[in-house]
N, C-alpha and C positions, 0 to 999 in steps of 0.2 A: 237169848232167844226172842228180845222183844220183835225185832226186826220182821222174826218168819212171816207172823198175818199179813203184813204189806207187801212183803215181798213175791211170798206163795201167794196173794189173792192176784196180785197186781202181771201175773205169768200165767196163772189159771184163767184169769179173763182175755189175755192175750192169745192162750192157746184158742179158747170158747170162739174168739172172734175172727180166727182163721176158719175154724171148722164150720164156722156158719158161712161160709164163703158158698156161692152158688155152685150145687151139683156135688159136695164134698161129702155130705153125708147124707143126702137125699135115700130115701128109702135103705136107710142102712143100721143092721141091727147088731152085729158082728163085726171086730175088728182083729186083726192077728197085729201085733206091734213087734218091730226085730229088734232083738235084747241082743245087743252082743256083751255085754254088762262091764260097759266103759260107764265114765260119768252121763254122755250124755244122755245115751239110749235108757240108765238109770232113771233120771229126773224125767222122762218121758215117761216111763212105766210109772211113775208114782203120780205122776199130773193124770195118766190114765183111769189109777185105780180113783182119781175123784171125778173123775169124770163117767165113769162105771157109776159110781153111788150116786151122782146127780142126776144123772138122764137115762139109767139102764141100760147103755150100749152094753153088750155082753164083750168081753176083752180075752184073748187067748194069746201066748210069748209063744214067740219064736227064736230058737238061738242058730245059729247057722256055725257049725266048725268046721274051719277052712284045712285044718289039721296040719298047720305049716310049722305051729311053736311048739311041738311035743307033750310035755306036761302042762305046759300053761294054757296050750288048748283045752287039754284037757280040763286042767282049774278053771278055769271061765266058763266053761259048758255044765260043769259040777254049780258052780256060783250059780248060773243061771237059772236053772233048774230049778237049787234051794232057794230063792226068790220067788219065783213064780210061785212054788209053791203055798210058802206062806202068807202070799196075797193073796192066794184062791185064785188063783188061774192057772186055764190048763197049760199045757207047755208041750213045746214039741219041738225036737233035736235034730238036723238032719247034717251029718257030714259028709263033705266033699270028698272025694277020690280024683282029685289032681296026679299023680300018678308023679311029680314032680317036684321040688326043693322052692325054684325058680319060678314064678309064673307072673305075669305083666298085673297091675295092678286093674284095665282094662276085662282080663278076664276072670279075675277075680268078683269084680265084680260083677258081672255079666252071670256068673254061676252061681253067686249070693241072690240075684234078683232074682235067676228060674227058681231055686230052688225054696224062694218065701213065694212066689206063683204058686209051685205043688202043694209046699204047705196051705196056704190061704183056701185052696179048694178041698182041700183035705178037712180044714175045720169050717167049710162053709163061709168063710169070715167076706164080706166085700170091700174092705179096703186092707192097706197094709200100712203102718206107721211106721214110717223113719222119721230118724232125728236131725237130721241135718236143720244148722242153725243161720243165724245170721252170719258168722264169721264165713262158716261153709260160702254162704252168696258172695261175698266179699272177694276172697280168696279165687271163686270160681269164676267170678267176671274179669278178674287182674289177669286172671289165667286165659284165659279165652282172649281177651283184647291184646295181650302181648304175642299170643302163639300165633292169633288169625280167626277172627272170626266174623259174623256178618250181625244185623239185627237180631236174629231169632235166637243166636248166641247169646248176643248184650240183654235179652231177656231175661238171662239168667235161672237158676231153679226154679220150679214154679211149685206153689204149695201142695199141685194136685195134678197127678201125670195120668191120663187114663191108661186104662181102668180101673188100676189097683193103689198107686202111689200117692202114700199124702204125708205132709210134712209140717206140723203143729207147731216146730219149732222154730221156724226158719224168718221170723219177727224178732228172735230173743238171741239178744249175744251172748257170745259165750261166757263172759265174766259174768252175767245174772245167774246163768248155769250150776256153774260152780259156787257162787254165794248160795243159791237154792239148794243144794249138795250138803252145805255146810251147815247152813241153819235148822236144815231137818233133819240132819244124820242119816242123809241117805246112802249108802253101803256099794262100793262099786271096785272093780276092780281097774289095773293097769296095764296095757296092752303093749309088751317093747315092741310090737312091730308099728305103733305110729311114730315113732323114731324113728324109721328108716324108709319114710315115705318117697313120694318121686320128688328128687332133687329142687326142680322147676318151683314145686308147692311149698316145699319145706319152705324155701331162700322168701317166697310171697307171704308164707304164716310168720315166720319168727322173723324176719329182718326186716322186706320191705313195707309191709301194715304198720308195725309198730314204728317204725323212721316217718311214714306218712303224718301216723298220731302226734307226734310229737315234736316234727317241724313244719307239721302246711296244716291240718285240720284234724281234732280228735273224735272229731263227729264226721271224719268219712265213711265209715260203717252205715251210716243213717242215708247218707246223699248217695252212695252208690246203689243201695235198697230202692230210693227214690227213681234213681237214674234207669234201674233195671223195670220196675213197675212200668217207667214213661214208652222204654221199648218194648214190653209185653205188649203193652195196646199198640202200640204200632204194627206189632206182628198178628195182634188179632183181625188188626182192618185189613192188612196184606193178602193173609190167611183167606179172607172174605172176596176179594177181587182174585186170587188164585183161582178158587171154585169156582168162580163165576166163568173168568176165560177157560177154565176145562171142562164145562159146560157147553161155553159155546164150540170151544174148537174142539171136540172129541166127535168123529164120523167110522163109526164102527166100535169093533173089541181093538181097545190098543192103538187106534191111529188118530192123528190129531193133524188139523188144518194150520198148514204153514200162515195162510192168509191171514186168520183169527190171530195168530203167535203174533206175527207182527202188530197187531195195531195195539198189543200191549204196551204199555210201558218199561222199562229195560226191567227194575225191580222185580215185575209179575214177572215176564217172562224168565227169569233167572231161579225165581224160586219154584215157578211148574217144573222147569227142567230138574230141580230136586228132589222134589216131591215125584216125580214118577221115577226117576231114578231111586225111590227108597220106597216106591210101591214092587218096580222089579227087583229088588234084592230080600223083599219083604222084610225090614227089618230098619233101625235107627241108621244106618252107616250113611253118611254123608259124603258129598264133594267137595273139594278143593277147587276157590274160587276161578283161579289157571281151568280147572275139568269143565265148571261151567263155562266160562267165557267160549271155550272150545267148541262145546257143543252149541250154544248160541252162536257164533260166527259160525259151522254149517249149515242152521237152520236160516241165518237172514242171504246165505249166498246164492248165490244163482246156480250152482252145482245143481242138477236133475237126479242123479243117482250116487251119492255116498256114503258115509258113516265116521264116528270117530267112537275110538275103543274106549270104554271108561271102566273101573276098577271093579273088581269080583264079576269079570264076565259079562260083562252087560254093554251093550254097544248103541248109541245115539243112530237111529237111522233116518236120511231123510230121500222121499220117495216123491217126486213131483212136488206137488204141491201136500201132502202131507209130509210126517213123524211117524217114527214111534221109538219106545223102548223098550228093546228085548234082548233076553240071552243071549248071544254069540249064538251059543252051540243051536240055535233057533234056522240058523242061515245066513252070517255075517257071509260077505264074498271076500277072499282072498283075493 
């Protein structure tokens, strides 16, 4: 047990220096943290409960059962429970009614997220703790650069999603994790459904990371960390000249100046044309690079009156010299 004080001080400082990160715990006295009571979400509740005794944030668990494993949902929600409770914290259960065996791991998640949202406001709490780690970022950038993605992707996780999502962990890889686990006797259980994860991630967690460690570089975990931070500011400054041409080129509710659009540079204008595409479907759902290019080559064309249909209903329209983005069901023309 010599090891624990360096190791738990040297991760407790790391979590400390995420969370002082700008806007992350700004006026915030309340947190809900999701326990699904794997290892990691464990060593996250116990770096909490020191974090609770150093600075007063008041801490409340959340266990979410997806109710796909049977009994073992059940023992993980039991587990979880008896935990929370013996830290003094309150705890609150909500399961899922999937209605089905099968369900994408996409919506899985999506109904784990609302459902720490109901909770959160239910205990008052303003932010939410997940544990996603360093590995998590790793894994997620491989992923995204192999499938298709753009800047705002190679961004990667970010520690702090508003308004609710923060992520203390995601500096700490995963073998400190599990050393941290070990040395403090922290108590967790084992989940056979990350066994059976999506294909795609698995072959990136257990095969291609570790081939990377061990024939090109054992510190790419760190440079790809690096690599994702250098695209976050790129998408912060992107982000910043977006608002600005939708600013200038927005003339009414919903219509925007073809003229302004052009004197952007290709980058800006490609990510307004996302950005209102995920203003009209109100929600994360993005385009496929092929959707944007499309919808920019109608807006630089000389066409006067057309449109191109883009996914969940939503059609690119362009009207003289303006834009806009709206529903189909709004008035697309046959």
């Amino acid at each position: 047990m010599t090891q624990r004080p360096e190791n738990h001080v040297r991760m407790f400082r790391t979590v400390k220096n995420t969370l002082d990160l700008p806007d992350i715990m700004s006026n915030v006295s309340k947190i809900l943290v999701a326990y699904s009571g794997g290892v990691d979400s464990s060593v996250l509740l116990h770096l909490m409960k020191d974090y609770h005794h150093a600075f007063g944030i008041n801490v409340s668990v959340a266990h979410i059962n997806h109710g796909l494993r049977g009994k073992e949902s059940d023992r993980d929600a039991d587990f979880c429970r008896e935990t929370a409770r013996e830290m003094g914290f309150h705890f609150y259960l909500k399961k899922l009614s999937l209605g089905k065996k099968h369900v994408s791991e996409h919506v899985l998640r999506s109904e784990r997220y609302r459902s720490l949202c109901q909770v959160a406001k239910e205990a008052q709490a303003q932010r939410i703790f997940l544990a996603h780690h360093l590995d998590d970022q790793v894994e997620t950038l491989l992923f995204r650069l192999f499938t298709g993605t753009d800047i705002s992707g190679l961004s990667g996780i970010q520690p702090f999603r508003k308004p609710y999502f923060v992520r203390p962990l995601l500096k700490i890889p995963r073998n400190a994790i599990l050393l941290e686990a070990e040395l403090c006797q922290i108590s967790y259980v084992l989940d056979s459904s990350n066994l059976l994860t999506h294909p795609k991630r698995n072959f990136i967690r257990r095969q291609l990371i570790p081939l990377i460690q061990t024939q090109m570089n054992p510190q790419v975990s760190k440079h790809l960390a690096y690599l994702s931070e250098s695209f976050n500011a790129c998408k912060v400054l992107i982000a910043k000249e977006v608002a600005a041409l939708k600013r200038s080129a927005i003339s009414g509710e919903n219509r925007y100046s073809i003229t302004q659009f052009k004197l952007a540079p290709k980058i800006i204008q490609s990510q307004l044309i996302m950005n209102l595409y995920r203003e009209a479907v109100s929600g994360y759902s993005g385009l496929r690079r092929e959707q944007i290019m499309l919808a920019r080559k109608l807006l630089l064309s000389k066409k006067n009156e057309a449109y191109v249909q883009l996914p969940k209903g939503i059609i690119c329209r362009k009207q003289g010299d303006f834009f806009l983005m709206e529903n189909a069901k709004k008035g697309a023309k046959s």
